[in-house]
N, C-alpha and C positions, 0 to 999 in steps of 0.2 A: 838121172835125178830119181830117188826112190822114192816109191809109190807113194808108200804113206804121209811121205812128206808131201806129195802132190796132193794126195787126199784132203789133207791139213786145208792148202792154200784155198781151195772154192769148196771145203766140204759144208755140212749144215753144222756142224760141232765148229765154233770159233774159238780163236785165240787171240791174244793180240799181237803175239810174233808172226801170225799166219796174217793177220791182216796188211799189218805193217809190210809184210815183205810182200804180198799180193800184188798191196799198193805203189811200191817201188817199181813193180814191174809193170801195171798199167799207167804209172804217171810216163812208164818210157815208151811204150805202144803210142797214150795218146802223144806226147812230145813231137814222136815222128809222121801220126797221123798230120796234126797239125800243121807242122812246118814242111810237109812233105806236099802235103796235101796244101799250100797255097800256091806251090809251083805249076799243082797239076790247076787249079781252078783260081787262082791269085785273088782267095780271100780265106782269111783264119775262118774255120768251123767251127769252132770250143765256145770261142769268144762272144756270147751272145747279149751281154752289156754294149759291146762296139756294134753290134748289127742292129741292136735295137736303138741308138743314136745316131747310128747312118740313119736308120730309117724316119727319126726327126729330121734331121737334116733335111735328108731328101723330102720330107713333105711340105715343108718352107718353098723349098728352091723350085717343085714343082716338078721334080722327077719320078712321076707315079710308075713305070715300068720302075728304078729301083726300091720303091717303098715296096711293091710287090715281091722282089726279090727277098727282100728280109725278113716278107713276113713268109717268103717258102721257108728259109733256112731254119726262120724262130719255129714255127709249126714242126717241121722236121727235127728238130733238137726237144722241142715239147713227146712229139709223137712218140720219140725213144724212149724216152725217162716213162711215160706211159708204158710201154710193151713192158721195160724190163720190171717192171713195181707188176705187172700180169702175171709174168713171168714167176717170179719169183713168191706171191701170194699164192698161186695156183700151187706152187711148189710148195711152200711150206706147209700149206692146209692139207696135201698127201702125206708128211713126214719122208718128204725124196730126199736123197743125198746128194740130189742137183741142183739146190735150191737158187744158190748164186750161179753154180755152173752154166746152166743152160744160157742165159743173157751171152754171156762170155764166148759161149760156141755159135749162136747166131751171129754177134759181132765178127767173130771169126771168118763164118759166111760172108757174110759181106763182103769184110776185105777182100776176099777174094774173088767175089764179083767185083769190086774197084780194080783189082790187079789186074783180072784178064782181059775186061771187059770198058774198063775206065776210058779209055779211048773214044769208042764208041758212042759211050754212055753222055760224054761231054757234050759231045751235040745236037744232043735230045732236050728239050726246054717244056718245063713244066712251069705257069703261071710267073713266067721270064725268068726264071732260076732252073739252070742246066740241072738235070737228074745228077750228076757226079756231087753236086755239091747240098744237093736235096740227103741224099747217101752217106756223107761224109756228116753233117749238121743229125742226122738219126742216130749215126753211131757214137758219136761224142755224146749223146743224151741218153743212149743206152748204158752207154757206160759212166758215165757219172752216177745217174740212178744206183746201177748195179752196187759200186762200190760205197757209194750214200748208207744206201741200206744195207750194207753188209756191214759196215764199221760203225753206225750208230750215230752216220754223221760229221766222226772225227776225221774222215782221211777222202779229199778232193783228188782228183788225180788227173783231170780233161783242163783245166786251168790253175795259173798261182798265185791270182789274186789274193784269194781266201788263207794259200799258204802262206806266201809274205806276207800278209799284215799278221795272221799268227806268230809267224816269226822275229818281227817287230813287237808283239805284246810281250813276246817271251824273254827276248833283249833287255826289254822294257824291265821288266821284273828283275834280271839278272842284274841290272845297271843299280836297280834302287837302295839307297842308303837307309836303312834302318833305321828309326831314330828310337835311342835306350828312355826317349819320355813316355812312350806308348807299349809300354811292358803290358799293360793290359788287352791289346792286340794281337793276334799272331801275323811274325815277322815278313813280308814278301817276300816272297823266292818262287824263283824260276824254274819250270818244270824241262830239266837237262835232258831228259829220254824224248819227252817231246819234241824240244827243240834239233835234238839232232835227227828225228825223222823228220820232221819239214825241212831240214835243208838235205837230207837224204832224198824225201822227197821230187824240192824243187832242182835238185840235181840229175835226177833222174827224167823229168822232164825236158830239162835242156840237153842231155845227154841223147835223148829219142829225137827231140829236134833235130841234133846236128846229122845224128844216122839218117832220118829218114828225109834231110835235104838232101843229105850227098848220094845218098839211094837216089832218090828220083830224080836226079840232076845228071848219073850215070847212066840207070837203066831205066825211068821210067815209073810207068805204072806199076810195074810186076816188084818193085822194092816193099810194095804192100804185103808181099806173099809170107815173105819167112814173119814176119808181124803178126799176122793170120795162125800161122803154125806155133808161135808162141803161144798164144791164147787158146790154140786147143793142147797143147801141153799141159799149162794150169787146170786146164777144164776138162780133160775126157774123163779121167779117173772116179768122180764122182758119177759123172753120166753112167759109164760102165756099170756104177755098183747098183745104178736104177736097173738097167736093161739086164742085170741078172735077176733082180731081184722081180720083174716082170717073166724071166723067163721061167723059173720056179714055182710062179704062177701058174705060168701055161701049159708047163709039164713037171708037175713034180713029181719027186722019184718016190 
């Protein structure tokens, strides 16, 4: 993959093909997070609509160990979207070339403590929510955050609610009959470059789910690894350009 084309994906200079394709490739990290990752702790991470209605549920019914549960997971997925919006303000108030990168190379961390470490990790219980799944709910908030503010908002990638029903608006538009009474209006129509990234998108999602079930369904925790190495692929190249340009600093010639 050449540099500069990596450069492009997590640099501080955006594009929208850089985003778009960014995005492609963390809608398929998180996909496989996801669905991989309910085998390992059998409950979705991403999805924090459903955890925040379990946790109605549960306070009806009178199950306060799982209202506690949810609200580790919610805090957890809050917590992420916190660090990376740190992350990334810290970064751009230096003018670093890792502004988005960096999020993206701690997520990487992680996974990799999920991968080698996930096992172990499962039977550690924090406020009745196992650490694996405290872990998994940070990095989905990390990375939504990350890519939020790196797209301006237009591009989701930890869930497809938001994408489907985009893609239903977009439908919507394409499907509408004009009518030649309202010449004084301009005509609806449906935005084609868009709509074929959300279902690029939402394919990409389900395309990481199906990998990272049959990952973890073969080998396990450690299918989180090469997921890991993806995301520092996209991401070290900018890092790099910080850590020269730190080193330039400290000795320059």
């Amino acid at each position: 993959m050449p540099i500069n084309y990596v450069r492009r994906l997590t640099g501080r200079e955006r594009t929208t093909d850089a985003n778009k394709h960014l995005g492609f490739a963390l809608a398929f990290v998180a996909g496989a997070i996801n669905a991989g990752g309910f085998l390992a702790v059998h409950q979705y991470t991403s999805h924090m609509t459903g955890i925040v209605s379990a946790m109605a549920d549960n306070t009806v019914l009178g199950m306060d160990d799982l209202v506690l549960a949810g609200l580790g997971a919610l805090l957890s997925f809050l917590v992420g979207a916190a660090v990376s919006s740190i992350m990334v303000n810290y970064s751009r108030r230096r003018q670093m070339h890792s502004e988005f990168a960096f999020p993206l190379l701690l997520e990487a961390f992680l996974l990799l403590c999920f991968g080698i470490l996930g096992a172990r990790l499962a039977d550690i219980d924090v406020l009745f929510i196992s650490v694996t799944v405290m872990l998994l709910c940070f990095i989905m908030g990390l990375q939504n955050a990350t890519i939020t503010k790196l797209s301006k908002s237009e591009i989701r990638t930890t869930h497809i609610t938001g994408i489907v029903t985009d893609i239903g608006i977009e439908l919507g538009k394409l499907m509408y009959v004009n009518s030649g009474r309202h010449r004084d209006l301009p005509n609806v129509s449906a935005n084609k470059a868009r709509l074929a990234m959300l279902f690029i998108l939402a394919a990409s999602f389900f395309a990481g789910g199906v990998a990272g079930a049959f990952g973890f369904k073969h080998i396990g925790y450690v299918a989180t690894v090469p997921l890991a190495m993806v995301l520092v692929t996209v991401a070290i190249v900018p890092a790099m350009d910080d850590l020269l340009v730190l080193l330039r600093k400290i000795w320059p010639k």
